[in-house]
N, C-alpha and C positions, 0 to 999 in steps of 0.2 A: 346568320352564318358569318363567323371571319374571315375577313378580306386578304387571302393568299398573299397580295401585292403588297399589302400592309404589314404582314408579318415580317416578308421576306425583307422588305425597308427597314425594319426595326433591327432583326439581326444584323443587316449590314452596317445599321447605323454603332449601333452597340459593339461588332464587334472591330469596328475601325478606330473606338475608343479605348477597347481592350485591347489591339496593337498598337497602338501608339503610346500608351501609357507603360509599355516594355522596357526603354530607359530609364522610367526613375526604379525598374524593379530590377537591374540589370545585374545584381550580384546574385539575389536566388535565383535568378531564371539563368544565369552562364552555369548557377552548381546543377543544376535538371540537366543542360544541355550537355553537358561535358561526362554528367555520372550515365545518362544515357549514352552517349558518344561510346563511352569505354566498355560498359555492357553488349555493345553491338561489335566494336572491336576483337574482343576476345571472343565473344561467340564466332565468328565468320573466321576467325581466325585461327580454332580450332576443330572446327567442321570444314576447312582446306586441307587441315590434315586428309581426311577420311577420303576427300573429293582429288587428290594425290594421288594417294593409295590406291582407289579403283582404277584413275588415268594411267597410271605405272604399271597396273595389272594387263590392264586391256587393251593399251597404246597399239601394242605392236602385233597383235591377233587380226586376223583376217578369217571371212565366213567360208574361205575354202581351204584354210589352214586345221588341221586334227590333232588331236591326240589319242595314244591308245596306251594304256595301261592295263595291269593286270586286273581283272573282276573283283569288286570290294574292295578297290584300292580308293583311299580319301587323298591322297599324295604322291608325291613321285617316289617320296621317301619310302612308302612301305610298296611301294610295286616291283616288278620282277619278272621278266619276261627274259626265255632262252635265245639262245641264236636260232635253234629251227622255229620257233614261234615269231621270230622277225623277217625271216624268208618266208612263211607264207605272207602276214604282212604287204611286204614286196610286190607277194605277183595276186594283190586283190584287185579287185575292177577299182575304174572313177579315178588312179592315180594318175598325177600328172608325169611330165615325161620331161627332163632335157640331155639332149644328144642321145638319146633311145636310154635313158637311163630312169627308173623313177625318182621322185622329188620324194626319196624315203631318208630319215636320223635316225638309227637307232641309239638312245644316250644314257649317261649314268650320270648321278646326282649325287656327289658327296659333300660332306661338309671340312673346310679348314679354319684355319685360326692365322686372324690376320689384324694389327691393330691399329683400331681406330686412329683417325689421324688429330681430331679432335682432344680427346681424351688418352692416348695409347694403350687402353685396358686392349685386351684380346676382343675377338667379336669373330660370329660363325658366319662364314663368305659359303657363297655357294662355287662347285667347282664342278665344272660340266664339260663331263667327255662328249665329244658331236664328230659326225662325220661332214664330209664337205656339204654335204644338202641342205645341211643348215643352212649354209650363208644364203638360201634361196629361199626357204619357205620363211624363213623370218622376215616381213617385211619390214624395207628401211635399215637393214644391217647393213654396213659400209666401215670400212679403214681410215679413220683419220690421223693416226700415229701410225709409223712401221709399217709390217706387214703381219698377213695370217701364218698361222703356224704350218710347220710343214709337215704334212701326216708323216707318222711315223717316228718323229722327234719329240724330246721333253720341251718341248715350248707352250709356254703361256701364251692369253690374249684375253683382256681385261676389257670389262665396260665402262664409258666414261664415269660414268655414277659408283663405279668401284673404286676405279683411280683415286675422284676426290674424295671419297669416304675414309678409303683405309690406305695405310704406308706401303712404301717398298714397291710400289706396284707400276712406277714412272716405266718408258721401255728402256732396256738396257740392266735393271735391278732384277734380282732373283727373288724366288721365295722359294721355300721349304714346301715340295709334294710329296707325301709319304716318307721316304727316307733319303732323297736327294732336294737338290736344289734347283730348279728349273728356271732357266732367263725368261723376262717379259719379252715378248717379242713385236708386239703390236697394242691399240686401241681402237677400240669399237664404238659405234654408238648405233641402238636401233631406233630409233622416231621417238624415245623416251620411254621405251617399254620396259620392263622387268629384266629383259636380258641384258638390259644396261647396268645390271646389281652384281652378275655375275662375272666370272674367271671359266674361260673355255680351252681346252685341248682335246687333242687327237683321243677319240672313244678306244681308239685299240691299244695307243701306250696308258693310258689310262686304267683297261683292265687291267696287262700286267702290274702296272704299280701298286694295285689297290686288290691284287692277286683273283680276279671276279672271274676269271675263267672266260666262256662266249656268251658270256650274261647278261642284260639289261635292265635298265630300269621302266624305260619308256619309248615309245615310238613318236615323234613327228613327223606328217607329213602333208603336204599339199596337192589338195584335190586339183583336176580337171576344170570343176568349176563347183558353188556351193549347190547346186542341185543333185551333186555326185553323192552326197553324205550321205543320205538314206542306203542308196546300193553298196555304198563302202563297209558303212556301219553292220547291215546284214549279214554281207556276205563273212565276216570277222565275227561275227557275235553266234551268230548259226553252226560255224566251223565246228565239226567236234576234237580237232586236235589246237583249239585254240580256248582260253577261258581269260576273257578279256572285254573293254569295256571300251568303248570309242567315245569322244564329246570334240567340238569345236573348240577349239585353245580357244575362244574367246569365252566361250560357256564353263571352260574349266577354272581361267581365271576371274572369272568374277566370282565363283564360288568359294577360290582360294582366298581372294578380299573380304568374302562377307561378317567372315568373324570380325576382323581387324576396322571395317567399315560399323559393323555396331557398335564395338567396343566403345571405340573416336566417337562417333555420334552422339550414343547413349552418352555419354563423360561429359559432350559439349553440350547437350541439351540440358544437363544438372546446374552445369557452372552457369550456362545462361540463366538454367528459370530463378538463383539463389542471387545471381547479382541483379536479375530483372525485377524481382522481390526489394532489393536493395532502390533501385532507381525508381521503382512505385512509391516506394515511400518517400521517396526525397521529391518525386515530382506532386504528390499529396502535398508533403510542405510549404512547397515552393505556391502551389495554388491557393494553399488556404491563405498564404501569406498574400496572395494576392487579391483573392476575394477582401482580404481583411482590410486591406490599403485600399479595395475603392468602393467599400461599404456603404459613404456618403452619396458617392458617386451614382450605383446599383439604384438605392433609394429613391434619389432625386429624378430618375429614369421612371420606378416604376411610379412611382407622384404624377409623372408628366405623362401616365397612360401606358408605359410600353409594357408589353405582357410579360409575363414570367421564362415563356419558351426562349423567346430572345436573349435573354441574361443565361439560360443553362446553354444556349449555342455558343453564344460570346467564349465562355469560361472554357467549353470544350474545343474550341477553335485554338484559343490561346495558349492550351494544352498541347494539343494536336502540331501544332506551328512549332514549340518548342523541342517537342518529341524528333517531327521532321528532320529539323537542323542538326539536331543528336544524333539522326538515325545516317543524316547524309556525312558527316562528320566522321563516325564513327566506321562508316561504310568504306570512305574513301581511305584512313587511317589502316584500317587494314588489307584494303586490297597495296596502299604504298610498303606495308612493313611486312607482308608476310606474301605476298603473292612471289612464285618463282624461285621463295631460298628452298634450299637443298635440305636432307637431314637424312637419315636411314632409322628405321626402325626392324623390330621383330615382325619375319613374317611365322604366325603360330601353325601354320598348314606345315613348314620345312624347320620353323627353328635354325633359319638362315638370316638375315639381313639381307634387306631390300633398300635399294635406295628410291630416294622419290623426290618430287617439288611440291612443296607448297601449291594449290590449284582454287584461287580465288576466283571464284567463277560467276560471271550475273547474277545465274539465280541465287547462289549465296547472298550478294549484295540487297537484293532485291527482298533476299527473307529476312535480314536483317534491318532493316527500314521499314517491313511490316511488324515487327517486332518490338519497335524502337514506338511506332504508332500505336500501338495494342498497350505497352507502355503510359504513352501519356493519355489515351482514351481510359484506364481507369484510374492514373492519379489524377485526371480532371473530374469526372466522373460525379465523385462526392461533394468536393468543393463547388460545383455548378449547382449539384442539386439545395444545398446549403444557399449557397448565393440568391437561389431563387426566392425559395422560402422565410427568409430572414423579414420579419415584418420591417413595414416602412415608416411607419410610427417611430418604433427606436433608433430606427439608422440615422433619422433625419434627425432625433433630438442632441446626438453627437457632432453637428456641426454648429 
């Protein structure tokens, strides 16, 4: 039986020859390290998009925050709820209360045309009539420019992630709502949620403008506490003068992400596996190149007794080591160039623009360094197996 202690000696011995012999190989093993570097780069760094996009979603949702839309409704956009369908609403159990009031919005959701500050092409802004209960059930909503609007008046109030996205939106500037021109009047920002994307005014000058009658698109509101859902949700779904749909704004927005989170995903998981394809073969190269330079080297080892398993550990160590550095490289590169920039995209649920951050996150990094590893465990892989098997006869008659 072989001696465990002895194996493990040979490997170490073996592959403390195969790292140190990395300087004279230091121009293919920088091209492995760097073409993996950039494969991990780009992957993690277009999978922040997606890991964004759910955080923008979700940010600012809490488990006793609701929403109620009309039954079969997949959006705000196609929902529709009257005035008397929001005063029952109102007086449902589980609602929370301030100053004997409850913590009810009922809101409308249109789209304008606002251009990009980047590019100036047009881009669709979302535009959201709210009553004051918003500024409560939204957590983390706060003024940091101006002031809120004052019910009743044409005044805007923009979220920070609108501001920088699109023009005209500074306070003091107007924009075009339906057929007038209305002042910014304030900035917002919520904890970095979705409402940060949007343009909000008063819901009642808003129907007039948009001539909607006592009509809505949706209800927000915040519960008593998240155990209240069930009785909330019931007593609204049971109703028979009500045909409508309750979820947790947090339940709602992650659903709204999930297209735009596969789409991202699925996209970045291509470009990975075609350039990870790309850096298998260069890390193949780079190993055979390297087997090939210590040919003599291998031989004169296995002459000298050491077994075969040690030379395929060696070769995949020395894969492995270079993948690492690729994978830490390539890791740290993208969390420095992509983590926290700003961008907006299509949200496909509203056909609005949302804005969002870049969201380079651990486990990103983390899958990317196993990825970078998986990498050079099959460009070493062959070349080990090769290295092993190469008789010893020929290697040694080349020196």
């Amino acid at each position: 039986m072989a001696n465990p202690f002895r194996w493990f000696s040979q490997v170490l011995a073996v592959s403390r020859f195969s790292i140190l012999g990395l300087p004279q190989r230091l121009g293919s093993s920088a091209t492995a390290v760097f073409g993996i570097a950039g494969v991990v780069a780009v992957m993690v760094g277009v999978l922040s998009i997606a890991q964004g996009i759910v955080k923008t979603m979700t940010q600012s949702s809490t488990p006793d925050s609701v929403i109620v839309l009309r039954s079969g409704s997949t959006s705000e956009m196609v929902s529709g709820l009257s005035g008397d369908s929001v005063t029952v609403v109102r007086d449902a159990p589980g609602l929370a209360r301030d100053g004997g009031e409850t913590l009810v919005s009922p809101e409308l959701f249109v789209i304008i045309d606002l251009p990009l500050k980047s590019t100036g092409t047009p881009a669709n802004v979302p535009l959201r009539g709210v009553h004051n209960a918003a500024f409560e059930i939204r957590d983390g909503l706060r003024m940091v420019e101006g002031r809120r609007f004052e019910p009743g008046l044409n005044e805007v109030i923009a979220g920070v992630g609108a501001k920088a996205e699109f023009a005209g939106l500074e306070v003091g500037s107007r924009i075009a709502v339906g057929s007038q021109d209305w002042p910014v009047v304030g900035i917002f920002e919520a904890g970095g949620g979705i409402a940060e994307s949007e343009l909000w005014v008063d819901a009642a000058v808003l129907q007039q403008a948009y001539r909607r009658g006592n009509s809505y698109q949706t209800v927000f509101a915040r519960l008593e506490s998240p155990q209240a859902f069930q009785a909330f949700s019931d007593a609204l779904t049971s109703d028979p003068r009500l045909n409508v749909k309750v979820e947790r704004t947090e339940d709602f927005y992650a659903g709204q992400s999930a297209m735009m989170y596969g789409l991202i995903t699925g996209l970045g998981s291509i470009i990975a596996l075609i350039m990870g394809l790309g850096a298998i073969f260069g890390a193949l190269n780079t190993m055979y190149t390297a087997v090939s330079a210590r040919t003599v080297e291998i031989a004169t080892l296995r002459a000298l007794g050491f077994n075969s398993g040690p030379v395929v550990v060696s070769v995949l160590t020395e894969s492995l080591l270079l993948a690492l550095i690729g994978g830490v490289i390539g890791a740290t590169l993208a969390w420095l160039a992509f983590d926290g920039i700003h961008a907006a995209t299509i949200n496909f649920a509203s056909f609005s623009q949302v804005t969002f951050a870049f969201e380079v996150t651990a486990g990103l990094l983390v899958l990317g360094i196993i990825f970078a590893l998986f990498i050079g465990l099959i460009g070493g892989l062959f070349p080990a197996v090769r290295a092993a098997r190469q008789p010893v006869a020929n290697a040694l008659r080349e020196m």
